[in-house]
Structure formats: C-alpha cells, structure tokens
C-alpha positions in Angstrom: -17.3 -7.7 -2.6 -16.7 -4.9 -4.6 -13.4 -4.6 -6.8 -12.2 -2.0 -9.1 -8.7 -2.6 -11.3 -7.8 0.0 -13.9 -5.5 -0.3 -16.8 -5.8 -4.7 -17.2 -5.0 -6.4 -20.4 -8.1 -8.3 -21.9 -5.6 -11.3 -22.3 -4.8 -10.6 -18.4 -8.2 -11.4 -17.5 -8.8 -15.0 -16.6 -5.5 -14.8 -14.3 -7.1 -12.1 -12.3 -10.1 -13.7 -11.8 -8.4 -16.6 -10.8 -6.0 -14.5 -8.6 -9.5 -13.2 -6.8 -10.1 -16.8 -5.8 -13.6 -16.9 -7.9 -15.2 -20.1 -9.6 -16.2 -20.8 -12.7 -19.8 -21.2 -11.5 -19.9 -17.6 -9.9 -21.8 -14.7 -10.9 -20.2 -11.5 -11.3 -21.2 -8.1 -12.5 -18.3 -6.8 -15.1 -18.0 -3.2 -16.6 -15.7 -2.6 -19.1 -14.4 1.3 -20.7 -11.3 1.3 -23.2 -8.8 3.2 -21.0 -7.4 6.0 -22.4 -4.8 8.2 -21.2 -3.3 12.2 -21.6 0.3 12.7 -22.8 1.3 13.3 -19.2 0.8 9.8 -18.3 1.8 8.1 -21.0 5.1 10.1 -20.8 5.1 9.2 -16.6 4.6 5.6 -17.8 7.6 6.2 -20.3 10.2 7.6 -18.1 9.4 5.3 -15.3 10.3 2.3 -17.6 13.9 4.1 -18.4 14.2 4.7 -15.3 13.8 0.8 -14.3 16.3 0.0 -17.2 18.7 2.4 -16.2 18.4 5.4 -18.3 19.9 8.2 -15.7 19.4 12.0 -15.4 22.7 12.4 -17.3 22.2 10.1 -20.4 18.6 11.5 -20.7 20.7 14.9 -21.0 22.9 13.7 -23.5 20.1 12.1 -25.7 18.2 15.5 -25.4 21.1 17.6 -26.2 20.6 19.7 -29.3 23.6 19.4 -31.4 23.2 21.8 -34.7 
C-alpha cells in the first residue's frame, strides 16, 4: 500500500497511523519534507477560514476600504 498525505501536523501523526488501521509491530517506510507554501496559498488557506466564519464579500469590502 502506498499512501501519500501532505500538509499533517507532527503532533497529528500517531492518529493517522492509527486511522490507517496499522500496528505497532508494522514496518513502514516514512519520508518526511517541511512543507512550505507561496503567498497564494497561504492567502487561499486565509480567506477560506473567513469564509467558514462568516466574513462576506461585503465586510471584506468594508475592512479594505481606504478611508484617508
């Protein structure tokens, strides 16, 4: 079986493997890279979080709104 997950907490970890449904005993090859990402995404991962807490089109206006 080959997995791939992108983007996991080190503290998140144990759960997946647990969530995969392997033992203790089981061997498993495991490649780790610090994830890094571009403005782009970090500012998709932003909005989508206002989004989910309710920030609409039209407050995000209002916030942006230059008032000099």
């Amino acid at each position: 079986m080959k997995q791939i997950l992108k983007n996991v907490k080190v503290s998140e970890i144990p759960k997946i493997i647990a969530q995969l449904g392997l033992s203790g005993e089981q061997e498993v090859n495991l490649t780790i890279e610090e994830a890094s990402e571009n403005l782009l995404a970090i500012m998709d991962r932003v909005g989508k979080k206002a989004q989910d807490k309710g920030l609409t089109e039209a407050q995000l206006t209002e916030l942006l709104a230059d008032e000099s």
